[in-house]
N, C-alpha and C positions, 0 to 999 in steps of 0.2 A: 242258381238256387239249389239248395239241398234239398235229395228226397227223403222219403219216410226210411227206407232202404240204408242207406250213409247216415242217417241221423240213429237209426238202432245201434249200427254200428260201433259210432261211436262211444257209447252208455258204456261204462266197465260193470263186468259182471258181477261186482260187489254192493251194487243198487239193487240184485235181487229182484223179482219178476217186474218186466214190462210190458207195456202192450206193443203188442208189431202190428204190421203189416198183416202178418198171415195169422194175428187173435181167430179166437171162434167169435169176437165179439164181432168183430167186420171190421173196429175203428181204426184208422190211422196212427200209426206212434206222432208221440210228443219230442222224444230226443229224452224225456222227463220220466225217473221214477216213478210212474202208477199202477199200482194194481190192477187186477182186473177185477178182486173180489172189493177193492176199495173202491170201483170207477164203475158198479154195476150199468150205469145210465148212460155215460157216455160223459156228464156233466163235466170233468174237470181237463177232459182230454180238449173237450172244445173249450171252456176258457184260456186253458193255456195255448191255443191255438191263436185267437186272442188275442194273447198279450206280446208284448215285445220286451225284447232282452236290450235291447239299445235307451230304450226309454219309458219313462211310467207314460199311461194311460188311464183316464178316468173309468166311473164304472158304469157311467149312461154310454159309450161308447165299447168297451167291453160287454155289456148287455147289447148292445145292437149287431156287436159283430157272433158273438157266440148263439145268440138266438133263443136268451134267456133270462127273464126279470131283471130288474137291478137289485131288488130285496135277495134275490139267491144267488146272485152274482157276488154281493156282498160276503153273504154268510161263507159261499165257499173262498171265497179269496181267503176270509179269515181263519179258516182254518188251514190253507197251504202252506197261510204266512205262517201259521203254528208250525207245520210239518218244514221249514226251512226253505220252500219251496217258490216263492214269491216274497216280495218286498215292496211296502208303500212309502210313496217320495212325493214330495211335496205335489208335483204334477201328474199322480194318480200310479198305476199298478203295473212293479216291472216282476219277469220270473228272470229268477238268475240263471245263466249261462253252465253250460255244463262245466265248462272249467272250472267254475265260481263254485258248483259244487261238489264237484272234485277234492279243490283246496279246502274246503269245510269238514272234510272225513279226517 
């Protein structure tokens, strides 16, 4: 299993600030493009924690694993998917792979 540590690592510095390990926020990195000033709450770092890169997942289950509504569960998904950052498929909500958006730049 990858840590937080290896998974920053990975990130090219061309995605521009993300959260680590050593934030003043305290939160875990994603591997994922976020802000700190865009993630004040913590919300998107734990959905994307979340989700899986292998396969969708619904959002009554993404809501139970993040520890958060399904109504705001929704609304942020939708805006990721805005921001390139997740993708809905028939069997509910995948965040793409860092290669996946690598190749997307």
């Amino acid at each position: 299993m990858t840590n937080a540590d290896e998974m920053a690592e990975l990130v090219p510095s061309a995605f521009g600030a993300l959260i680590t390990p050593e934030s003043s926020e305290g939160r875990p990195s994603t591997g994922i493009p976020i802000s700190p000033a865009a993630d004040p709450t913590g919300t998107r770092v734990r959905l994307l924690d979340a989700l899986s890169d292998r396969s969708g997942r619904p959002v009554d289950r993404i809501a139970a694993l993040s520890g958060h509504a399904p109504d705001r569960v929704k609304a942020e998904l939708g805006l990721l998917e805005l921001e390139g950052i997740v993708r809905e498929l028939p069997g509910g909500w995948q965040k793409f792979t860092i290669k996946q958006l690598e190749a997307r730049r």
